[in-house]
N, C-alpha and C positions, 0 to 999 in steps of 0.2 A: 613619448609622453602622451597617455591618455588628455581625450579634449573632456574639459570639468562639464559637467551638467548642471543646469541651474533648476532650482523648486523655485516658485512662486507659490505661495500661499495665502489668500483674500478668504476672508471671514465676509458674509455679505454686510451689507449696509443695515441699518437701525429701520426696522418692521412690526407690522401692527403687532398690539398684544398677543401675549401667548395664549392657543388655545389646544388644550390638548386633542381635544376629539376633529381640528383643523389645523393641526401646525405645519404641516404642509402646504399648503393652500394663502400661508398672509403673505401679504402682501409689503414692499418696499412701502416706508411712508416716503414725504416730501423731506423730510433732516436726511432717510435714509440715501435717496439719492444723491442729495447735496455731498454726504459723504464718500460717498463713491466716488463721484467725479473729481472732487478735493484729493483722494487717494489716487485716481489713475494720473492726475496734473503733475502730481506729485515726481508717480513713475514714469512721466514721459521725459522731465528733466533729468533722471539717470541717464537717459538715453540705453536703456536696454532693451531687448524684445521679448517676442514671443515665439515659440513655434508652431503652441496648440496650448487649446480652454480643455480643461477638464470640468462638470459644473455640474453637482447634486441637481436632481429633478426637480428638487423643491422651488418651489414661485420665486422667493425671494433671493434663491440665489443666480436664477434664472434671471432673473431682473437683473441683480447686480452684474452679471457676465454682461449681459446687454448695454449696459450703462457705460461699465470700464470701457469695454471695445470701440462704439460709439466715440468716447472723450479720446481715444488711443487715434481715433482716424485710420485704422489696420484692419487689415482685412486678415482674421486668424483663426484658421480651423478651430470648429465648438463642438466638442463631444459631450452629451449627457454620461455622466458616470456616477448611477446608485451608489456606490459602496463610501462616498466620502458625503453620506448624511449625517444628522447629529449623532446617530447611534451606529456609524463606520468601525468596520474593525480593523486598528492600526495596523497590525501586523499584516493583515491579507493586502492592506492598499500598499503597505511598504515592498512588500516582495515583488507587488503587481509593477509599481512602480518604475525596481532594478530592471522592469522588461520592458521600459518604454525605448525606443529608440530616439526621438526625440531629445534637444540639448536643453530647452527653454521650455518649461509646463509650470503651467498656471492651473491650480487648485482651486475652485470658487467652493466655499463649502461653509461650516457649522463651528459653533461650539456645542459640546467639549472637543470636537475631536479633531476640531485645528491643532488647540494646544498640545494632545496627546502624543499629534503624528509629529509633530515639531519637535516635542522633546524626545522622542522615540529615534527619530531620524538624527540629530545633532550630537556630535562627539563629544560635548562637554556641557556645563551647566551654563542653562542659558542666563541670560541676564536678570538680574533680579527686580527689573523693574518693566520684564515683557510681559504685556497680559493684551491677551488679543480683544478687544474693544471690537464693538462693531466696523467693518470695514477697515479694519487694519489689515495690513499687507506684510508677510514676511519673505524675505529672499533668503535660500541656503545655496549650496554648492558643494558640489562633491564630485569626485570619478565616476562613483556609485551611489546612487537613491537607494538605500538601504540604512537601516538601524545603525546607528554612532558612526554614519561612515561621512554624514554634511557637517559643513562647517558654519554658522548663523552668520550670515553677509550684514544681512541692516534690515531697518523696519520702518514701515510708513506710520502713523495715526492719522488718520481722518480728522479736519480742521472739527 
């Protein structure tokens, strides 16, 4: 029996207004880290881990990566990974994905394209009352990180 792989997937935290010709660049406010750490407290009474951060360049999700790990007390290798920016394209991150060796990765990234890669990945309809909020957390699980091949574990919201 193949050993299941676990996604993690964190939306960052609640960040200054949008600014197009900066949105890169904002910043975590104060609710936004609150939120974070409210989501990591969260995941540390699952009692699950990590094996490695994957974390868009952008500030605030930079921030968030910082924040969750921090509340985690862990020490977990932290990769920069461009391609899960707001404007990530599913498909490339999914294939990329099925090549991680890794059991346990953790996604720090955006909307839209949390939601995208979530429904992209998950073998059935997800829940109708998922909507990824800032700093919301989802967990899947699969054989393989690939298109309908995870199955949606459970989901954090941010207090």
């Amino acid at each position: 029996m193949k050993t299941l792989k676990r996604l993690y997937v964190l939306r960052h935290g609640h960040a200054e207004p949008y600014s197009y010709s900066q949105d890169a660049q904002r910043k975590l406010t104060e609710k936004g880290v609150a939120q974070v750490i409210s989501t990591a407290e969260a995941f540390v009474k699952k009692a699950e881990h990590l094996d490695v951060v994957f974390v868009s360049p952008y500030l605030r999700a930079q921030q968030t990566a910082k924040t969750f790990l921090a509340t985690l007390g862990e020490s977990v290798e932290v990769k920069d990974c461009p391609e899960i920016t707001p404007d990530g394209r599913v498909v490339n991150v999914a294939a990329w994905l099925g090549e991680q060796d890794d059991n346990a990765i953790l996604l720090v990234t955006h909307q839209p394209f949390v939601y995208q890669l979530i429904d992209y990945l998950v073998d059935q309809p997800l829940p109708l009352d998922l909507s990824m909020e800032t700093a919301t957390m989802v967990a899947l699980e699969g054989e393989l990180l690939a298109g309908a091949c995870c199955q949606y574990r459970w989901k954090i919201s941010a207090l």
